[in-house]
N, C-alpha and C positions, 0 to 999 in steps of 0.2 A: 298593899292596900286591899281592904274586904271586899267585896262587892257579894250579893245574894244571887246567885245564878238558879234558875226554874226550867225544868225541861216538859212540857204539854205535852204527853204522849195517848197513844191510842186506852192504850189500859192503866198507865199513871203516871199521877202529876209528881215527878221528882222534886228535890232541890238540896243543895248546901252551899255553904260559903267557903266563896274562892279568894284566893290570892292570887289576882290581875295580873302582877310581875313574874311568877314561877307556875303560873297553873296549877298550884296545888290544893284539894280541900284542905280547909282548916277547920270545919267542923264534918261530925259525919251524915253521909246523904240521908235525906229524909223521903219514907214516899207516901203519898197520899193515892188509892185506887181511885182512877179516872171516873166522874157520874156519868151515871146512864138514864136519860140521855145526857150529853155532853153541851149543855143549853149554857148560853152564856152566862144566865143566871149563878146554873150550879157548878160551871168551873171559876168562874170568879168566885162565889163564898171558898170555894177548896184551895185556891193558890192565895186569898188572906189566911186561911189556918193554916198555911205552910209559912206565907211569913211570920205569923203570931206564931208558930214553932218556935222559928227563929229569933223571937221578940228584936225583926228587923226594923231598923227605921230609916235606911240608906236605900239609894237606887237599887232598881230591880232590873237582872235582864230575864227575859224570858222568850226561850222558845215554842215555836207555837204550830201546829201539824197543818199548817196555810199559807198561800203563798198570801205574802204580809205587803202592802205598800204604803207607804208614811207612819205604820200602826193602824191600818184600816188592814182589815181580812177582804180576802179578794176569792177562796176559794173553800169548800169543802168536801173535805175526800172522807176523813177518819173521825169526824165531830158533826155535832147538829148544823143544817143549814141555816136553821137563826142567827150563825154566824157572819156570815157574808153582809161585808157594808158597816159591819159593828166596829167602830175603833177603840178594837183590843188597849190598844197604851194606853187610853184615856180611859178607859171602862175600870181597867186594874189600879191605875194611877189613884182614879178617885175612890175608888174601893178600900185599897189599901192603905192611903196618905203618904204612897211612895212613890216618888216618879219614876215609870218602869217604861224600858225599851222592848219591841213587842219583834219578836223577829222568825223569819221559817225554821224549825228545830233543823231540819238539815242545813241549814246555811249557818248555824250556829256552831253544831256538830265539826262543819269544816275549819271555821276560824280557830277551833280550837287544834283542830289534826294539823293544820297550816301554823301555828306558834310555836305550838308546844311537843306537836307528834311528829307522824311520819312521815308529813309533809314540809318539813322545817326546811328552811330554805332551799326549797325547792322553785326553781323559778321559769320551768316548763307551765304547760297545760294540765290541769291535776284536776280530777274528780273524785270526790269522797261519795260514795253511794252508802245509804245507813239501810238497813234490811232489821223491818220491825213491823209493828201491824202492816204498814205500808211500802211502800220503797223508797228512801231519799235521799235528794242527788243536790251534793253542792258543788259548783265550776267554779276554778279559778284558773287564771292567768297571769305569769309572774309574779305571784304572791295575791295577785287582786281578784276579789270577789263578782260572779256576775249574779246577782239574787235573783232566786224564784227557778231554778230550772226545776220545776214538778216534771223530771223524768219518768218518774213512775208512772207517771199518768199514759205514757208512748201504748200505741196500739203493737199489737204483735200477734197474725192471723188472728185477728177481729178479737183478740181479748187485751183487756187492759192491765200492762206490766205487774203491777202489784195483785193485780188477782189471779197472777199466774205463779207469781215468783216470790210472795213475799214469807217470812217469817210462822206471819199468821196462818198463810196460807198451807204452809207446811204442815202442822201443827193440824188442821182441822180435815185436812185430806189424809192427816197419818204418813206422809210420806217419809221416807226412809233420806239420811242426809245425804244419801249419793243419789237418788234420783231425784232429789230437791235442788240439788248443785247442778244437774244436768237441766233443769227450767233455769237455772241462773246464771248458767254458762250461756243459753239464748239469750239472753238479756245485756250481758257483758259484751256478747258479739254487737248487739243493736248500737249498743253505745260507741264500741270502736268505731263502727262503719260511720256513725251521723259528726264525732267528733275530735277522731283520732287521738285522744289524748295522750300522754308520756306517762302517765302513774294514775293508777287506779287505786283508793283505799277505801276498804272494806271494815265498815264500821254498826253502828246500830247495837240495838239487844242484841241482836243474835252473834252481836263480836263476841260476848262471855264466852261463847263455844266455838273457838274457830280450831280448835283443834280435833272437831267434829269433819267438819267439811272444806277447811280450807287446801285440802291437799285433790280435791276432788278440781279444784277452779280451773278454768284451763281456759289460758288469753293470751292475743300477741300482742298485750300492753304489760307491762311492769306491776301486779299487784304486789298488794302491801295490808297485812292487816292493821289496822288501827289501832295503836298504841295507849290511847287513851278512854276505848273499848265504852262502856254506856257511861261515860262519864262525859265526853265529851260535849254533848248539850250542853249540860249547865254549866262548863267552864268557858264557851264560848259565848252562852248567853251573860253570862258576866262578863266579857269582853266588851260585848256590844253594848254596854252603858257607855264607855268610853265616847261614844258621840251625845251625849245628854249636852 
């Protein structure tokens, strides 16, 4: 079965269509760069020209850089504040004439590493943390989802995790990928210490390159790089149609 998976990122709007039962694209990812500003106006017109891409007319999942509750935005870190209160599923839904499931990109990112990657039946305590403009953290418990942990958001001497640690941040401070891994390895410790968990997978844009810096990680949790690397948004987010 197809479904149109959509991943809402800081710099862009992805998508392609998934196969639900194998997680695999069946057509190739599309991307649209993120507007600026990122007003709900102008990423709704941008995620219909990714469905009109697609000339889709089935359910939409889509990932979204917010903590998400019923399809109502509840926060903004990486998008305009316009957004807060706006419900996202109904906004796109009518927009597009598709009924779409509106969900946190990292808690999509996870359903997918939890299926189909290298979280597959895993049925400890498991966080997939995505490292991309921002930093995002999805928890599960024996296979089960807990939505909305904006870990990124954690204080760490008075600075906010993702402006210390993220992707972006590397990139704009020029840092070198061994001392970008040593702000990450503080961060990885934050996380042990608040919630012990059994397997940590390292996922986001920045998975393209883990052969950069993943040898730099250093934790007394089990990591794992993500198997299903920037793809996992939209294959997750086409998951999560599944409750339509």
């Amino acid at each position: 079965m197809e479904i149109l998976g959509v991943d809402i990122g800081g710099s862009g709007i992805k998508g392609a269509l998934v196969n639900i039962k194998t997680g695999e694209l069946t057509a190739a990812r599309h991307r649209i760069p993120t507007p600026m500003p990122a007003t709900p106006k102008s990423v709704t017109e941008t995620v219909v020209k990714l469905i009109n891409h697609f000339k889709w007319s089935g359910p939409v999942g889509c990932g979204f850089p917010a903590a998400i509750s019923k399809g109502r935005v509840r926060t903004a870190s990486n998008i305009d504040e316009k957004w807060i209160e706006t419900e996202a599923s109904a906004l796109f839904s009518e927009a597009s004439g598709c009924p779409t499931v509106v969900l946190n990109d990292a808690d999509a990112a996870g359903l997918a590493e939890m299926k189909f990657g290298a979280g597959k039946n895993h049925e400890g305590v498991v966080f997939v943390i995505t490292i991309g403009t921002g930093l995002g953290t999805a928890a599960f418990s024996k296979g089960h989802l807990f939505p909305n942990m904006e870990l990124g958001h954690l204080v760490m001497d008075d600075v906010i995790a993702e402006h210390y640690a993220s992707d972006a941040v590397r990139k704009n401070e020029n840092l070198s990928w061994k001392k970008w891994s040593k702000r990450f390895n503080k961060y990885l410790y934050e996380i042990e210490q608040l919630f012990w968990p059994d397997l940590i997978i390292i996922g986001g844009g920045a998975s393209k390159k883990q052969e950069k810096f993943f040898h730099y990680l250093s934790s007394n949790v089990e990591l794992k790089p993500a198997q299903l690397l920037n793809e996992a948004g939209i294959i997750g987010a086409a998951l999560a149609t599944q409750q339509l």
